[in-house]
N, C-alpha and C positions, 0 to 999 in steps of 0.2 A: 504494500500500500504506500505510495508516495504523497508527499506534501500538500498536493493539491484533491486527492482522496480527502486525507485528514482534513482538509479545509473545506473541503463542501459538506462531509460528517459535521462540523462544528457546526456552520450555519445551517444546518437540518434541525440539528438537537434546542439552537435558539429559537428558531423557529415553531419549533412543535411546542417549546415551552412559552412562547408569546401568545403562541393560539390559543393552547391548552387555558392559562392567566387568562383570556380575554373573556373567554367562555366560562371559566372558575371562579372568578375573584369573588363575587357575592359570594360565594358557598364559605371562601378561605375567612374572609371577616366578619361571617354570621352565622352564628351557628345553627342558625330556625334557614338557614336558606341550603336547603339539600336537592338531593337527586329524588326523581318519584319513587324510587325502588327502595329507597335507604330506609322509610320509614316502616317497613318488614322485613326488612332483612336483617338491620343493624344491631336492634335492638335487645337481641336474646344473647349477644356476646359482653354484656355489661355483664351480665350474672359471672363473670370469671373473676370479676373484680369486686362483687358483692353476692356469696351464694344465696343471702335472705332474698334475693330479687325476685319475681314472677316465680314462688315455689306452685305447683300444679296447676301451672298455664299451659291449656294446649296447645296455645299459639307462638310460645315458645319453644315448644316441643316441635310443632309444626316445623318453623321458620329453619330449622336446623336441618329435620331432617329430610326438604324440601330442596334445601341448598345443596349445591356440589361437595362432596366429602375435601378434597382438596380447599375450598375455600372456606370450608369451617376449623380447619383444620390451621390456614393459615391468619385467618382472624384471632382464634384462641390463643396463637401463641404472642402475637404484636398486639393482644388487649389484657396480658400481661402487665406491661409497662405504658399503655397508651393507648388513647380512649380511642373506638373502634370508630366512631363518627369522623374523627379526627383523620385515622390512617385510612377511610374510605376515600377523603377528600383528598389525601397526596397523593394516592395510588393513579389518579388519572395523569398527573403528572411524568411519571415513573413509566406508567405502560404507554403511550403517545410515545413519548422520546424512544424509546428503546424498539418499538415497532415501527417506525420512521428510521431506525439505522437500518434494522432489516432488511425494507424495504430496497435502502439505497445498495445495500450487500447485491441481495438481488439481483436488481437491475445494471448494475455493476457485470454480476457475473454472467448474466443473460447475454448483454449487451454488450454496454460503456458503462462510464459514469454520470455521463448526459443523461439515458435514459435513468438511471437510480437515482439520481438525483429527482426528475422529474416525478418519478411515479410517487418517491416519498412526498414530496411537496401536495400531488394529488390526492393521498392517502391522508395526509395532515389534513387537508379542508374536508375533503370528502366524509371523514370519521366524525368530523363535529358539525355536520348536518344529518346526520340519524340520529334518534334519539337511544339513551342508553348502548350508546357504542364505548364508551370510556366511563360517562359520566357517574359516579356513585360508589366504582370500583368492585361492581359483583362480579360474576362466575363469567358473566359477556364479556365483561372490560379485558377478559383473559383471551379469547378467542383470537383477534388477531394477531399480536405478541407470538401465541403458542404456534400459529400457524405457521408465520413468516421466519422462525425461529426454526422451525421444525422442516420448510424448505429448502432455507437458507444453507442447513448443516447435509440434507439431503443433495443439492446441487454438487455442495464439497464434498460429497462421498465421505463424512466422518458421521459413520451408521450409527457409532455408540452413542455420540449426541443426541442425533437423530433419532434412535431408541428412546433414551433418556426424556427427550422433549414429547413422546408420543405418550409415554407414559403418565407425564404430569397433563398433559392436554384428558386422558382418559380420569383421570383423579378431581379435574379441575372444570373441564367442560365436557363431557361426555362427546355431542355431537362434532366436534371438532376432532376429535377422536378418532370416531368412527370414518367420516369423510377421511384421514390423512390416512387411517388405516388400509381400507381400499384404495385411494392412490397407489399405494406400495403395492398393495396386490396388482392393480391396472399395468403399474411400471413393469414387476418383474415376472410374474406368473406367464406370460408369453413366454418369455428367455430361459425361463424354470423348464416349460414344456419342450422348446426346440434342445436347449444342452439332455435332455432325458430323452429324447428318440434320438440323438446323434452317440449317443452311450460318455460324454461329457460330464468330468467328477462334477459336482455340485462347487460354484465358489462360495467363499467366503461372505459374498454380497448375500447370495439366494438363503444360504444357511443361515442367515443373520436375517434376514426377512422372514423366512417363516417361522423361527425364535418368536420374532415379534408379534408376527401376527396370530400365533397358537395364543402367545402369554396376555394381550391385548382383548381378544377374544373374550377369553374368558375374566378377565375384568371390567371390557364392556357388559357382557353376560349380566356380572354378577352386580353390576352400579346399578342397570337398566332393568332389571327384575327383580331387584333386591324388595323386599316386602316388609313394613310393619304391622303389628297387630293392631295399633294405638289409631294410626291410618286407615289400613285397609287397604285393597287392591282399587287399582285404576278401574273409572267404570269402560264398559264397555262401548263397541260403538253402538250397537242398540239401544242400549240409556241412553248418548248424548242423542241420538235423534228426537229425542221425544222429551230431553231436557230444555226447557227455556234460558235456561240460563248460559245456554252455545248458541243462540240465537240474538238477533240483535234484538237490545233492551236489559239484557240478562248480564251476569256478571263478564263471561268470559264470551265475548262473539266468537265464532268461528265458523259457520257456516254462513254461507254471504246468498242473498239473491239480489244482488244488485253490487256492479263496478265501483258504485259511490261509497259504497260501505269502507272501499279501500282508503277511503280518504281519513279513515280516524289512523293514528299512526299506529294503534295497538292492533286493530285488526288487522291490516296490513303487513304489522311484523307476523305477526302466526300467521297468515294465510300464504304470502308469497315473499314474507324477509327482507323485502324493498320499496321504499316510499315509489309506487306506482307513477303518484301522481306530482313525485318532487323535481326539481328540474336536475339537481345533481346526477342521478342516474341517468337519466335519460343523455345529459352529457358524455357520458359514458360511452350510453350504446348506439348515438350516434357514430363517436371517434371511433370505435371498435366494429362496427358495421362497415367504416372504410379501410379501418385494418384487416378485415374478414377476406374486403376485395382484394387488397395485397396478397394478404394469405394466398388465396384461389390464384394469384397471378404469381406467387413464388419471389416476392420481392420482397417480404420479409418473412419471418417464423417465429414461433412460440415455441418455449420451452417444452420436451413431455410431461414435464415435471407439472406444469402447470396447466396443460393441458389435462394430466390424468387428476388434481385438484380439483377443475372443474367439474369432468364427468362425472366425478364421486360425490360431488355437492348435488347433481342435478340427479343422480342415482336416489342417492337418498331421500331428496324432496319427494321423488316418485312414492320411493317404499313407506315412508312415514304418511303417506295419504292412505296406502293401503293397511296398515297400522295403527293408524294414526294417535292416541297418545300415548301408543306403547315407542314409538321412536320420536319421542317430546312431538311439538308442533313443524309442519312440515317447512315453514317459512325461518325455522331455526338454522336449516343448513345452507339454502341460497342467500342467507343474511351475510354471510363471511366467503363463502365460496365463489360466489358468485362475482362482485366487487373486488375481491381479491383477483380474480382474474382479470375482470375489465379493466382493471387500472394499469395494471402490466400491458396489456394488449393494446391500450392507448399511447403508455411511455413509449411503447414500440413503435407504434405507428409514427409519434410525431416524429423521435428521435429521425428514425428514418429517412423520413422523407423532406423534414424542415431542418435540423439541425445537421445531420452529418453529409447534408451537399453544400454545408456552408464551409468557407477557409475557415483553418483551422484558428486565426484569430476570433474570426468573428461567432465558432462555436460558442462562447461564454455567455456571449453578449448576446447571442438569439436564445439563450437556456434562461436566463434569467429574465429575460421579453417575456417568455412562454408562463414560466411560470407565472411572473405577475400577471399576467391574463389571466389562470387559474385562481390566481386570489382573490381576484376581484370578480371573478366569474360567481366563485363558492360564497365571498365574501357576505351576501345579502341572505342569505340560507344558512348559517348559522345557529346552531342549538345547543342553548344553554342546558335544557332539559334540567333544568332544575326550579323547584317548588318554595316559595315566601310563607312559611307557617309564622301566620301573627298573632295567635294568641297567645303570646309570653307568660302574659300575667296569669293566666290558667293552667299553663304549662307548669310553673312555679311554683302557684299553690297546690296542687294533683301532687308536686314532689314532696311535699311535706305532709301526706297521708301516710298511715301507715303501711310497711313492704307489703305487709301480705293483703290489704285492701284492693276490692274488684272495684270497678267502675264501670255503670252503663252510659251507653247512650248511643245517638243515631252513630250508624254504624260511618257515615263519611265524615264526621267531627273526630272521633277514636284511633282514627291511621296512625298518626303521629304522638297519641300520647305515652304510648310503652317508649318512646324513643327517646321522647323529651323529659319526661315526667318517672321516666322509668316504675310503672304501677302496671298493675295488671287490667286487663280490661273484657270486658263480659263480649265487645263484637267489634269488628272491624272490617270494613269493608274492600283492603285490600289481602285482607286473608282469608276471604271469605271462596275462596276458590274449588270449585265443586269437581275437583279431579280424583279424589279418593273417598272411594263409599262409606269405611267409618266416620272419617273426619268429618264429612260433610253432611252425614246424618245430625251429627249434634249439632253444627253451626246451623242447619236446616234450622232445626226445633229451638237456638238461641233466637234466630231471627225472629219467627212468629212471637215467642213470648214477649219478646221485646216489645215492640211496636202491639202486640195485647197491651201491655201496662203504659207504654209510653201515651198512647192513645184511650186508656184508663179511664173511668167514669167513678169508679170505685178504687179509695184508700184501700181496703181491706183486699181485693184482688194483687195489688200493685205489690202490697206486704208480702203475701202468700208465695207471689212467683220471686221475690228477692229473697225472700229466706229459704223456697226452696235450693237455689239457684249459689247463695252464700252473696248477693249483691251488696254492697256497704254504702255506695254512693250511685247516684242517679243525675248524670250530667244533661242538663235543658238547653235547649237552642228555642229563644222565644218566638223567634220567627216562624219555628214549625207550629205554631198555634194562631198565627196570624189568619183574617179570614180569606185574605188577597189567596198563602199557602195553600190552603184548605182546598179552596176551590179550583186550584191547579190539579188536584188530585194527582199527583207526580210526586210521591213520598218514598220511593226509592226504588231498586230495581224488580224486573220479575226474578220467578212467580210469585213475589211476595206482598206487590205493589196494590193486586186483586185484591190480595186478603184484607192489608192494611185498607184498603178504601170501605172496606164492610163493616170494620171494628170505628174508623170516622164518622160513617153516616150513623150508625147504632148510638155515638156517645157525643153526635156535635148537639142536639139539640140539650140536651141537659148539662152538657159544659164536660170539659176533661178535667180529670182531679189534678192532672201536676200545671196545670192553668192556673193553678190558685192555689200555691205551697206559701201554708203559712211563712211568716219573717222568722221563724226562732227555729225552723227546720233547714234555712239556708245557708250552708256555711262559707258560699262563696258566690259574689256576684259584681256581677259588669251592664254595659248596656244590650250584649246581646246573650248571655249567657249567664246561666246560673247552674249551684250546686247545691245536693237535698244529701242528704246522710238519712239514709231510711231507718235507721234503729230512731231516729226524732220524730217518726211518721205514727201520728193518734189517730188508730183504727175507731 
């Protein structure tokens, strides 16, 4: 590597770390300003640092062992010494720079360093215009990184890394995994076959691939159908057809009748892994549509490396349809496979045809033209993907309840109080996720009862279902008693929305009991919120 390597590495690594800072900085100087995901994810790795924390939370239970083994694995040990909210926010930092050298590795070895240069630069804007591609630092923010790392060492022919990196990708992301696994098989199982009918010893390469892929295998295997009782097994696809809650309106959309649906970015990632309707991509398959014609004309090439990348992503997409949440969501694997390839396919294209018919002086000076095109291309498409939780002062006082204290309430105010407030909490609606038949038998039957009492006519109902239940506190959002509310009759998702509107119309004429909590029952309030300790509640 010479001078001018090192020097376009440096200005890559500044750069990923400007982007990175431009898109971050709220998060870095406020601690209520996070990533969507952080606010279930985070939150059950404080207990390392306090075990009285959420004792017999299932959504602590949940959130673990929902998460990648690899990423619980590596939060438990850096929430040790340092708050897990904290190391989620540097980690985007960390993984952006380091998959930005990859890249320029790559393209480097692909190519030049024209192109690596380029494709990293394209890879930096491109990554902070999808949402939760870095930001928050979960199990996703790993998928790049592991990938282009796991290429990288793979082009170099240094298997044992490339082993090494295939493994943590399988511990860490599952799907990323599985895609780099079948690469290897794409790459060498032809050459396996031809040295075995020419009667050719087996080399080193092949015997070290299918090492990998026996031991990979069966660690996919075992990540991918591993089972708890506490859980339950995945339902089936016959359940989700006739679940509302995979439908639009419901908690988790997935099945679409209509293109438009792809416009929310969460159904879009599960269903095809690519903002459809963003212009970033589409940039892409433009560039790469002229690269295609190249191709076809033999005036430039893709790596196989990368090419057997792709077919493995678009492999998978297929089989996890046919699957479907037994191989996670099918838009899981064209979300990194996919873009991973088209960004190379474009660094190729341009390289080619714009930069390396230029004199070798004026190479520089048309690299760095191009890119800034792309930054100003991406520049307006930028996503922070991060969330402003402003109620502090709730937040604050929720932390000075007692540890083992439950708290109700509508289940889209609740997201973020185990995070902030670190308390336990009776429902939340971003865990409310109906993939596993035990789990979500109970949060089924928390929802109903809930919005029973919340929408309550009767003290003495309201008592019954909390002390079954062990509720301490009953958190109010006065708004949802408004009549403007009422009459929207949109009180939260299905199937539950039906019901809730039955137990409304039953209890609006005679008024709802938490409408009217006495003052010596309240032990916390604001303009839009208030707090009831139900052991104060005079049946």
């Amino acid at each position: 590597m010479n001078k001018k390597d090192i020097f376009l590495i440096l200005i890559i690594i500044l750069f990923s770390l400007v982007v990175t800072y431009a898109c971050q900085k709220d998060a870095l100087f406020n601690r209520y300003v996070v990533s969507d995901d952080s606010s279930h994810y985070i939150f059950p790795f404080y207990k390392i640092q306090d075990h009285a924390l959420f004792p017999d939370d299932i959504f602590s239970r949940y959130a673990l062992n929902y998460n990648a083994a690899g990423i619980v694995l590596l939060y438990s040990i850096f929430s040790v010494f340092l708050d897990p909210l904290l190391f989620s926010k540097i980690l985007p930092f960390i993984l952006c720079g380091l998959c930005a050298i990859y890249f320029f590795l790559i393209g480097r070895k692909i190519l030049n360093k024209y192109c690596g240069f380029l494709s990293a630069v394209m890879f930096i804007m491109y990554s902070w215009t999808i949402p939760a591609c870095f930001s928050g630092g979960h199990a996703r923010a790993f998928c790049f990184p592991l990938l282009s790392a796991f290429v990288y060492y793979l082009l170099e022919k240094r298997y044992l890394l490339s082993g090494i990196i295939l493994l943590l990708q399988t511990f860490i992301y599952p799907p990323v995994g599985a895609v780099s696994l079948l690469a290897i098989f794409i790459l060498f199982f032809p050459r396996a076959v031809k040295d075995f009918r020419h009667k050719i010893p087996l080399s080193y390469e092949i015997k070290f691939t299918m090492f990998l892929i026996i031991i990979n295998i069966l660690l996919l295997g075992a990540l991918f159908l591993r089972k708890d009782c506490n859980i339950g097994s995945l339902v089936s696809f016959r359940e989700m057809i006739r679940m509302p809650e995979f439908f639009w309106g419901g908690r988790t959309p997935f099945f679409i009748n209509s293109f438009k649906m792809l416009k929310d970015p969460a159904v879009a990632d599960r269903v095809t892994g690519i903002p459809v309707y963003g212009f970033p991509i589409w940039s892409l398959l433009v560039i790469s549509a002229a690269g295609m014609y190249l191709m076809i004309k033999k005036k430039i090439a893709v790596h196989p490396v990368l090419n057997a990348v792709c077919i493995s992503g678009f492999l998978f997409y297929g089989l996890s349809w046919v699957l479907v949440l037994k191989l996670y969501y099918p838009g899981r694997y064209l979300k990194f496979a996919l873009p991973f390839y088209l960004i190379f396919l474009c660094a190729i294209t341009i390289t080619g045809t714009i930069i390396d018919k230029a004199k070798r002086a004026k190479n520089l000076r048309r690299l760095f033209l191009l890119s800034l095109a792309v930054v100003v291309l991406y520049l307006p498409f930028l996503n922070k993907d991060l969330v402003n939780y402003k109620n502090i002062k709730l937040y604050q006082f929720l932390s000075t309840l007692p540890k083992n204290a439950l708290i109700a309430g509508h289940p889209f105010l609740m997201n973020e109080v185990p995070l902030f407030s670190k308390r336990k909490v009776f429902l939340t609606f971003e865990l409310s996720t109906p993939f596993y038949r035990n789990y979500y038998k109970q949060v089924k039957q928390r929802t109903y009862d809930f919005f029973r009492i919340y929408y309550s006519g009767s003290f003495n109902e309201i008592k019954e279902v909390c002390i079954e239940y062990g509720i301490d506190y009953v958190l109010i959002k006065k708004e949802h008693f408004s009549r403007p509310y009422i009459e929207k009759k949109n009180f939260y998702i299905e199937p539950f929305n039906r019901q809730i509107r039955r137990v409304v119309e039953n209890n609006f004429k005679n008024g709802f009991a938490l409408e009217n909590i006495p003052a010596d029952c309240r032990v916390y309030e604001d303009n839009d919120i208030s707090v009831i300790k139900v052991s104060g509640l005079k049946i």
